[in-house]
C-alpha atoms as one frame of an Amber mdcrd trajectory, in Angstrom:
protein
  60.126  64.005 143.511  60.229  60.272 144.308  63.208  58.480 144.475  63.541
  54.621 144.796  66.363  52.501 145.895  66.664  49.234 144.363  69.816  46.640
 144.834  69.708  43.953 143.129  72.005  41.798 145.104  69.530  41.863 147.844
  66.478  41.077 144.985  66.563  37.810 144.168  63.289  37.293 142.396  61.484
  39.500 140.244  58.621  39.662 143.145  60.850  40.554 145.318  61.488  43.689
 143.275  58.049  43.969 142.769  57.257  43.372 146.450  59.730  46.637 146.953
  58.753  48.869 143.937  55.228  48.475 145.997  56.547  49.145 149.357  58.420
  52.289 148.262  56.159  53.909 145.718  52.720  53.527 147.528  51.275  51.807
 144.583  48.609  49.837 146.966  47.945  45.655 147.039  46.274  46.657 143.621
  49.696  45.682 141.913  49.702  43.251 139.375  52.903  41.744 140.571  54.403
  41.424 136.555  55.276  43.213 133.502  52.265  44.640 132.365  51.309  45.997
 135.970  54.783  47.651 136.286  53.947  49.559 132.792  51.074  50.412 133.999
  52.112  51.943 137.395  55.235  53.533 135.870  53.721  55.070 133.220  50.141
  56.119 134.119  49.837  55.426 137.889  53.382  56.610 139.748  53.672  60.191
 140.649  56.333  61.600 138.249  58.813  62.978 138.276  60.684  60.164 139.833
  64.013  58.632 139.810  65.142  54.790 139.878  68.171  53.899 142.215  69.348
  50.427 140.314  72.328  49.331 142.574  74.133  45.894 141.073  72.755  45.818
 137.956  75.217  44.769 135.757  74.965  41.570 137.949  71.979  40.742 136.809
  71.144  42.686 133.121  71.599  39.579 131.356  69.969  37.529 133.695  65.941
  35.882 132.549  64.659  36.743 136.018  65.536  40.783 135.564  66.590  41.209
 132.149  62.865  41.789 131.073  62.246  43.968 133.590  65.419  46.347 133.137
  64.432  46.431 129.740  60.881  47.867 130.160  62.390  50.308 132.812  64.401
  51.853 130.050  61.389  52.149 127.312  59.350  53.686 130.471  62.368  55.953
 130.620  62.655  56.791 126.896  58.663  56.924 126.470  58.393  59.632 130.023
  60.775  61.941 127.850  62.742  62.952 131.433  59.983  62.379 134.052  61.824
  58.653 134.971  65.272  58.766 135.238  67.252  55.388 135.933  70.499  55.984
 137.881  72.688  52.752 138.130  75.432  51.962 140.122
């Protein structure tokens, strides 16, 4: 299973958590660096099952820079039925 660590006091951009979603899941320099590239990867691309380490988040859930991205991590969640699990802290 992969597991990936994210904290988003450490993340300051949104590339930067794209920047380590690539570094940790071996999705290649192919990444699209935005939303629809992190659908794609998450639900087509990423070996499954997998869980999501989001450290800090209620720090930032209402923030523009990651609330769009939490948001799709939670459909790609819902939609992969148990194969993505999210785990904050």
């Amino acid at each position: 299973m992969l597991t990936l660590h994210f904290d988003f006091r450490t993340l300051g951009t949104r590339q930067a958590f794209y920047q380590a979603l690539v570094e940790q899941s071996g999705c290649g320099e192919c990444f699209g660096y935005n939303l629809d590239a992190l659908w794609d990867w998450l639900t087509g691309g990423m070996a499954l099952p997998a869980t999501l380490h989001l450290q800090h988040v209620a720090e930032v859930s209402t923030s523009a820079e990651f609330a769009p991205v939490l948001a799709l991590l939670e459909e790609a969640a819902q939609q992969l039925a148990g194969e993505l699990r999210l785990i904050t802290h």
